[in-house]
Structure formats: C-alpha cells, structure tokens
ROLOMI-408751 format. One record per residue (C-alpha): x, y, z; residue in three letters. Coordinates in steps of 0.02 Angstrom, whole numbers, padded with zeros to 5 digits, always signed. Each point is the difference from the previous one (the first is absolute). Layout:
XYZAla ...
This chain:
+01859+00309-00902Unk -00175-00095-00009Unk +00084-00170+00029Unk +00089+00087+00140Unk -00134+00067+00091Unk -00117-00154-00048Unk +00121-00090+00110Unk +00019+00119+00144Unk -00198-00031+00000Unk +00023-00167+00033Unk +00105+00021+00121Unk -00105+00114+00106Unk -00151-00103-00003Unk +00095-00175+00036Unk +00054+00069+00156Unk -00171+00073+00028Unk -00051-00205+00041Unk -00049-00037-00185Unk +00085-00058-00160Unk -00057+00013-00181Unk +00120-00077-00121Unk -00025-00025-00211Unk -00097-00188-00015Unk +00029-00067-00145Unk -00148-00075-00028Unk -00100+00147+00026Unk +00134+00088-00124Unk -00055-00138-00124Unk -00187+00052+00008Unk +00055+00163-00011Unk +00095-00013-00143Unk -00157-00081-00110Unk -00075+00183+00011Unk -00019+00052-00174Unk +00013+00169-00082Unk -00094-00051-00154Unk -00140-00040+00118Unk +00013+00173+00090Unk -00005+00097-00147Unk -00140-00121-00105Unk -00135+00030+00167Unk +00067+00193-00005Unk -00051+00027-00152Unk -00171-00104+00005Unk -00031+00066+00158Unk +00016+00180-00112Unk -00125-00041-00143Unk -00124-00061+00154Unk -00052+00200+00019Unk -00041+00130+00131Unk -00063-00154+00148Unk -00125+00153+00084Unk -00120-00065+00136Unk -00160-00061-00114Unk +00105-00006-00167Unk -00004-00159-00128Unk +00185+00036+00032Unk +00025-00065+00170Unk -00120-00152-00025Unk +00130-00045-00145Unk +00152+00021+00093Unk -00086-00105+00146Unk -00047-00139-00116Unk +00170+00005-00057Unk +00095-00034+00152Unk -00100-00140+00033Unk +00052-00086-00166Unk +00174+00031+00036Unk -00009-00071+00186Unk -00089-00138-00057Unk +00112-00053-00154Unk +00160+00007+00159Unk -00114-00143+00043Unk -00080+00073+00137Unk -00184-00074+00016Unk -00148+00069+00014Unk -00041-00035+00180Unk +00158+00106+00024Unk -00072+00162-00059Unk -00110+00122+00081Unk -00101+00159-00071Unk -00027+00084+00157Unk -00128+00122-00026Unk -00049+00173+00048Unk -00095+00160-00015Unk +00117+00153-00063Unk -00106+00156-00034Unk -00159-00058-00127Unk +00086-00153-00051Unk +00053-00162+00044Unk +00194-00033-00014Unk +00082-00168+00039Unk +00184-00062+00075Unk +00073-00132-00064Unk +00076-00132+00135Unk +00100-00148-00020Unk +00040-00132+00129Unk +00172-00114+00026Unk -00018-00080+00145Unk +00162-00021+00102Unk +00058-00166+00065Unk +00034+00043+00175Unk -00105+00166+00062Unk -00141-00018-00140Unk -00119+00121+00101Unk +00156+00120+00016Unk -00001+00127-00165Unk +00108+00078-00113Unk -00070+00137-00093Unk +00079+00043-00170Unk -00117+00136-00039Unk +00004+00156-00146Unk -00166+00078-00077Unk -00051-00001-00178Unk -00110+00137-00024Unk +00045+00152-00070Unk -00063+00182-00022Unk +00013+00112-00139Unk +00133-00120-00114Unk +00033-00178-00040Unk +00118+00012+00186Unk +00125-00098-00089Unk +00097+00050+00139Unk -00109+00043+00121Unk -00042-00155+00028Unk +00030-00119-00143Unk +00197+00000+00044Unk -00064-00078+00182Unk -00116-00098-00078Unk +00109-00111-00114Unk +00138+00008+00133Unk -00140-00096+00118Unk -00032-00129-00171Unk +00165-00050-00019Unk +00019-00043+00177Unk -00153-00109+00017Unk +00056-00083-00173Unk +00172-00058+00083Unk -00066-00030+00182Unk -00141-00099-00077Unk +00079-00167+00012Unk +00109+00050+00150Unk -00029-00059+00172Unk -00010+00137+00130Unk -00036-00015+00193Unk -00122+00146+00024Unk -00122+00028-00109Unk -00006+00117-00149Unk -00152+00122-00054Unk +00037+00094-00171Unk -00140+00142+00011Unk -00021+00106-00156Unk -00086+00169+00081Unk -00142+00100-00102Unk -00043+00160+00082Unk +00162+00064+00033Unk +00000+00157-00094Unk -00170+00033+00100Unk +00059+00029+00165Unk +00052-00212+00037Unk -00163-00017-00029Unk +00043-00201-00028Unk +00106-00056+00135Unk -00078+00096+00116Unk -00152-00112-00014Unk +00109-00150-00008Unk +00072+00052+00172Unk -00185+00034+00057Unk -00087-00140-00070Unk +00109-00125-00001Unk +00163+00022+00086Unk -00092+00045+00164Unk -00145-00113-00047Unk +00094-00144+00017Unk -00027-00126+00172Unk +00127+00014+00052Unk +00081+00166-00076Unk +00074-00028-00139Unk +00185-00031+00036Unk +00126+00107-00117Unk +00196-00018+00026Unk +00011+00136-00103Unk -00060+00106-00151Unk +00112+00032-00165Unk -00066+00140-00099Unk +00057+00027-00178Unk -00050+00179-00101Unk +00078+00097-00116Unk +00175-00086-00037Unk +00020+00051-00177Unk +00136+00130+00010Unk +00026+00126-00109Unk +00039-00008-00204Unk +00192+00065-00033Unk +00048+00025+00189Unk +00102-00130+00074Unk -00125-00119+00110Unk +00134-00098+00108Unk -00096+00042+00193Unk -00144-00071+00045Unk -00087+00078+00168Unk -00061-00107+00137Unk -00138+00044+00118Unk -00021+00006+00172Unk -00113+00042+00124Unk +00029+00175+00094Unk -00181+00019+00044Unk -00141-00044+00133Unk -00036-00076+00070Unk +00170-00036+00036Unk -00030-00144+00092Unk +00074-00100-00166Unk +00134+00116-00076Unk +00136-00107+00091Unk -00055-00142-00087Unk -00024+00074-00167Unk +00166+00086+00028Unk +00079-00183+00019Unk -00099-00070-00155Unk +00083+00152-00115Unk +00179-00022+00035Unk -00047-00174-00030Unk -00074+00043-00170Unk +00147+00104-00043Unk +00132-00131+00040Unk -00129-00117-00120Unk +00049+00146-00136Unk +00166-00017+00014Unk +00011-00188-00011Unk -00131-00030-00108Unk +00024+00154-00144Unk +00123+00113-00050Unk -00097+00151+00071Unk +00049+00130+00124Unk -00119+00036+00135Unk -00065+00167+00115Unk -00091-00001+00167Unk -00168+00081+00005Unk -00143+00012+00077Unk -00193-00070-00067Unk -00130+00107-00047Unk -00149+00020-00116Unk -00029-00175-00080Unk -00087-00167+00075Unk +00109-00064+00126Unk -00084+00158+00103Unk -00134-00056+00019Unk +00097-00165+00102Unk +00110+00112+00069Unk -00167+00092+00089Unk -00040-00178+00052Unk +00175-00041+00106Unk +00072-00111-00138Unk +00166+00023-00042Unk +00032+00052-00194Unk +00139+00047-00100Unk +00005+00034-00179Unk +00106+00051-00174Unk -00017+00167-00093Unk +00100+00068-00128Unk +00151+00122+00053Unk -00006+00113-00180Unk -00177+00037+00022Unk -00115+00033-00159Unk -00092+00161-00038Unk -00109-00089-00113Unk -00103-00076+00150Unk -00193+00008-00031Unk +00033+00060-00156Unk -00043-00046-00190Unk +00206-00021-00011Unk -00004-00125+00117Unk +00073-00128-00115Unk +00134-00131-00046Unk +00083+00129-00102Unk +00058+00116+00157Unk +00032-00156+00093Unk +00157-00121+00031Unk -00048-00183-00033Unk +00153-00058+00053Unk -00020+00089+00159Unk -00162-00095+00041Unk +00084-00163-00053Unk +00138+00037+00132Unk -00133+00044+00133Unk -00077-00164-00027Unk +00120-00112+00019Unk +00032+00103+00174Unk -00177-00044+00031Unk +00020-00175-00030Unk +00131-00034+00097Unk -00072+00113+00160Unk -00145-00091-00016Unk +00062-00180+00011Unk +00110+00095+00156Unk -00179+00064+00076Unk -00087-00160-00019Unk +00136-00118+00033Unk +00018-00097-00165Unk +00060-00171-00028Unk +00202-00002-00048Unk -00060-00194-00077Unk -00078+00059-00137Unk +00002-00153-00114Unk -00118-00100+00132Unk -00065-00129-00095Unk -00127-00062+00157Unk -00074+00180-00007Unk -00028+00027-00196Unk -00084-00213+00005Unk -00106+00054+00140Unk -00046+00164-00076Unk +00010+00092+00180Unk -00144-00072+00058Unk +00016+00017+00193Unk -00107-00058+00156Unk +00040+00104+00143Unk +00059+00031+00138Unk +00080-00173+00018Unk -00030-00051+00138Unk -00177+00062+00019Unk -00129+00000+00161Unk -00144+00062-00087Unk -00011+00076-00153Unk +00097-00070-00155Unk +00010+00122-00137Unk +00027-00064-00178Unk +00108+00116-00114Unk -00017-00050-00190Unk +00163+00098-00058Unk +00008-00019-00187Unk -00111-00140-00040Unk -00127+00033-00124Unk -00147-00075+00051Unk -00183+00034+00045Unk -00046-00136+00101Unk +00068-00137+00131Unk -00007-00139+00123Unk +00097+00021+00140Unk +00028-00149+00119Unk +00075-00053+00176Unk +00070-00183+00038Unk +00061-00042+00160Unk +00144-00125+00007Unk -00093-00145-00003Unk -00066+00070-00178Unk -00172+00011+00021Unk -00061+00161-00067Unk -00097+00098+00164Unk -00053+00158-00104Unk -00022+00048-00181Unk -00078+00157-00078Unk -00019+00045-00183Unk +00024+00192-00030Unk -00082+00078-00158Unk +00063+00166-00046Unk +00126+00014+00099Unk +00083+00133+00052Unk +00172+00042+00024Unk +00002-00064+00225Unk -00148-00109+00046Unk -00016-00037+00187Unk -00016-00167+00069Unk -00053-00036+00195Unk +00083-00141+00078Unk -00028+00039+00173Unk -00100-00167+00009Unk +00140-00119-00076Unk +00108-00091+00119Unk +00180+00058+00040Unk +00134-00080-00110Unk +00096-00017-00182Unk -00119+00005-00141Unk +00023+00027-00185Unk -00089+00141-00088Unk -00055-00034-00172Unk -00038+00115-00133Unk -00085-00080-00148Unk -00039+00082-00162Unk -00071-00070-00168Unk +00175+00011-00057Unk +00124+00001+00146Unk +00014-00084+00176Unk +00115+00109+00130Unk +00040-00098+00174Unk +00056+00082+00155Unk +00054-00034+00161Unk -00117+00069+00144Unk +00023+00009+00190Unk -00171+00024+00096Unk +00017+00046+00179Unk 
C-alpha cells in the first residue's frame, strides 16, 4: 500500500510542473549512512550529561562536535562559534560552511539544537544532532550548487534563545540579507523503544506570517517524496511549531522540518535516553536527510570528480566578475596564501599574500582591464589554477 501510494505521489506532483525521481548517485551517498555510527555518537552524546545553559556539560558536547566536523575534513576556517547572551551566561552555536558551486551566497540550513534541559536529551536533541553529523560526513566531499550551513543550536530549550540571535545578528545583519533557500530543522527523531517507528512526520508551515507557507508547503511534499526514495520510512503531514526553524519562520523564510510520529513521554526528562529510543529509527531518518539535503541544495550526480577532490574546492567567484572576486578555500587546509592574476600575455598584474585566512577573502578588481586571466592560488604545499573572466 506504501509503494502504491508513494507512486500516486509522484504522480500528482509531476503533473503539478515538477519531477523528483530516485538518482542513483544520491542513493549511493545515501547508502554509506551507517548505523554503527548513529548509535556510537548516541551513546557518546549520552555519557556527555545534562548540556544546561552555563554547565561543563554543554562546553563538552560543543567541543565535541567540532572534533567530529573537523575529522569529516572540514577545516577550520569552515566553522563558526557564533556567540550569544542566554540568561547569566554565554552560550555558543556551532556553524559550518560548504560553499555551493553555483549560488554560494544562497543557503541551506541543516539546523537541530544540542542543548538539553533536565536529561542527557538523547532524544531531545541528540537524535537530530547525529542525524545533522552524518549528513555533513557524506556531503563533505560532495559538490552542491547552493551552499550548505550545518548550525548546531544552543538555547533551544530556553525559549530559541540561539537561533533567534542568529536570525538577529547575523541572518539580518548580513549586506545584503542573508539569502536562505530554505531551512531544514531536525529535533526529536528518536522514536519510541518497543513501538513500531516506520513514519516519520514532516513539517510545514501553517503560520504567519503566511506570506511563505506556500513555499514551505512546496518544500515538504518535496521532503516527503525525498522519504520515500531515499528510506524505507512512511511519512505524515504536519504543521511546525516550537523548535528553531520559528524563529526563521517569524523572519519570512520558508522552513520545513522532521519530528518523530510515536512521540516520547520521556521528553525533558532524566529517561530521556538511548534505552527508550529506536536507533534504527534515527538511522532511517538520516539517510532521509541525506538524500533531501543533496535534493535542497542541488548536489552533484558526478560524485567521483577527480578535478574537484585535486583542487580541494577552492573557488574564485562569481566567474565572470566586475568587481569583487571572492576566494572560497573549500577544504584546503591552510593558513596562509598568495593569490595571483596573469593576463594572457602572462605577466602577473596583481598578487596578494593572505595570512590567516579565512574561509572567503575578497579581492577588488575593479581597476584590472577587461579580459581572460588566470587566477592562481599558491600555498606552501599546493598550487590551484583557475580560469577568470573580468568584465
């Protein structure tokens, strides 16, 4: 009956004007999820304690997802502890940056807090949280037109304490806005120990302003055809409420989300914990995630690009350019460069060496000559040439 109605699905929204069919090379990302690493983080997630506001806790568990993002090989200049005032202490969210080949100042947000109140939240929210890890381990090395931010929330269990300032301070801080596609929240997708956990539910907006509900309402049955190709799961229609993608949704950008369909009762309890969960439930929402995400942000179906893994993603954009050339280091480790422009008669017109770099450095070539010019990238260890069109 699934398959059945998985199909009339299709149907429907192929002769609504757009298609999603099973790619197989997003099905062989998907299939590299791994329940061993599910339950492993679950359980160390677990002996990490109660992560209160102010607790020894929640500076552990925040030092420990920045190990595991940096041993997927993301660098340094990739992550962000975006700081912020909750009550009498100081609480931090973690964000990490893929750029995206094509629309790199157009974001996806992958986003699930990792605070907790009362208990470990081994569900509530360390079932998101290692859902979001195992995506950014697979995507790591995965090209993807829009750009990807992975944003581990504190402050959550406060009120959205956390992404509330992110929206203040820096989604609306940004000139120009920052530009989301679209928000993916993850919390509570543990299920339920001894029920059968075979539905996920899938999040739209039904709220105001309402301005965006159409478009979050299109991203959903989007996420739930993702489901079906992508997992064995069922899914349910819902509607968002009560976690961080509200505070985006206040902000007119569209959301949508996954939350379990056999809800716990051991929420902000001291029973919130592996034991009353379903691990295999959280590995089956993950690969769901994976695949909706390479969906949301348009991923590569070459996977095995051998230019992109020798030029570690290092990108100089947009291409062509008018005025301002922005330098994206993708997943090169390295502190410091030269970057260089020749024109075609070789002769180098502008060089700069860049200590401490960061993740996008901005270069002004307003005053350089319209024409074909190669971009050079030099490191102590690695020299990355590009093509680059000046207008």
């Amino acid at each position: 009956m699934k398959n059945l109605l998985f199909s009339i699905f299709v149907l429907l929204t192929i002769s609504n004007g757009f298609s999603q069919v099973y790619i197989p090379a997003y099905g062989n990302v998907v299939n590299q999820c791994s329940q061993a690493n599910i339950t492993s983080k679950l359980t160390y997630f677990e002996s990490l304690g109660v992560k209160r506001r102010g607790t020894t806790s929640l500076q552990n568990t925040l030092n420990w997802l920045k190990t595991e993002y940096l041993s997927y090989g993301y660098t340094a200049s990739q992550l962000y502890e975006d700081s912020f005032v909750n009550g009498a202490f100081t609480c931090k969210n973690l964000v990490v940056t893929k750029i995206g080949t094509v629309h790199p100042n157009t974001f996806v947000i992958v986003c699930g807090h990792y605070d907790s109140i009362v208990g470990t939240g081994t569900n509530d929210n360390g079932s998101g949280v290692v859902s979001i890890l195992e995506v950014a381990r697979l995507l790591r090395n995965v090209p993807t037109e829009y750009s990807i931010r992975f944003i581990n929330f504190s402050g959550e269990e406060d009120g959205l304490v956390g992404s509330q300032d992110y929206v203040d301070t820096i989604v609306n801080s940004t000139t120009p806005k920052m530009d989301i596609k679209l928000v993916f929240n993850l919390d509570e997708v543990g299920g339920v120990a001894g029920l059968t956990n075979d539905t996920i539910t899938c999040e739209r907006d039904t709220g105001s302003p309402t301005s965006n509900n159409a478009a979050s309402n299109v991203v959903t049955n989007e996420l739930i055809t993702c489901v079906g190709l992508y997992s064995p799961l069922n899914t349910f229609l819902s509607y968002a409420y009560a976690s961080d993608y509200m505070t985006f949704e206040n902000n007119n950008e569209v959301i949508t989300g996954f939350f379990e369909k056999n809800e716990t009762t051991h929420r902000h309890t001291s029973t919130d914990l592996l034991v009353n969960m379903d691990p295999t439930y959280v590995f089956n929402v993950a690969k769901a995630a994976i695949g909706a995400t390479m969906h949301f942000a348009v991923a590569s179906t070459t996977l095995e690009n051998q230019t992109n893994t020798a030029d570690f993603q290092v990108r100089f954009f947009p291409n062509p350019v008018k005025d301002v050339l922005t330098i994206s280091l993708g997943s090169l480790h390295e502190n410091n460069y030269t970057f260089s422009l020749i024109d075609i008669q070789g002769k180098t017109v502008f060089s700069k060496t860049v200590e401490e770099a960061k993740l996008l450095e901005e270069i002004n070539v307003s005053e350089f000559s319209t024409g074909i010019y190669l971009g050079v990238l030099e490191t102590s260890s690695q020299r990355i040439t590009k093509k680059i069109v000046i207008e």
